[in-house]
Phi, psi and omega in degrees: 000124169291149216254151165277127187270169172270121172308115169257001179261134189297310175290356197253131170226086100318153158041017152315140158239102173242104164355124165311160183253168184216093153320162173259170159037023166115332199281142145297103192261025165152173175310130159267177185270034185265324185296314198274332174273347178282319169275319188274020174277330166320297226255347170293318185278294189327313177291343184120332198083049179256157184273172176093334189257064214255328184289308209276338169300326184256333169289316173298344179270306186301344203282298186301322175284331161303312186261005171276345180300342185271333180278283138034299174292299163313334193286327192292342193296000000 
């Protein structure tokens, strides 16, 4: 039996299974990871398009999407 390996590269989704997300009622609970990979290929560019730093690219973007999504949510309130 083949054992599944774990993606740890951010950029790689071969064989990911990422759960759909289920807003309740329509509402948005956060960044999917197409939004967190989309940015952090930006801030990847934003950088020279230098390598190694894939990890640190993808915690900057979620760091940045998390919170506009919490100011976005306080503005609606």
């Amino acid at each position: 039996m083949k054992s599944q390996n774990l993606i740890t590269n951010p950029w790689d989704t071969r064989g990911s299974v990422v759960p759909p997300a289920v807003p309740e009622e329509g509402q948005k609970n956060g960044p999917s990871p197409a939004e967190i990979r989309r940015r952090a290929f930006e801030i990847h560019i934003e950088r020279g398009g230098i390598h190694g730093c894939d990890l640190n690219d993808w915690l900057e973007a979620e760091r940045e999407l998390q919170q506009q999504y919490k100011n976005e949510v306080h503005e609606h309130r």
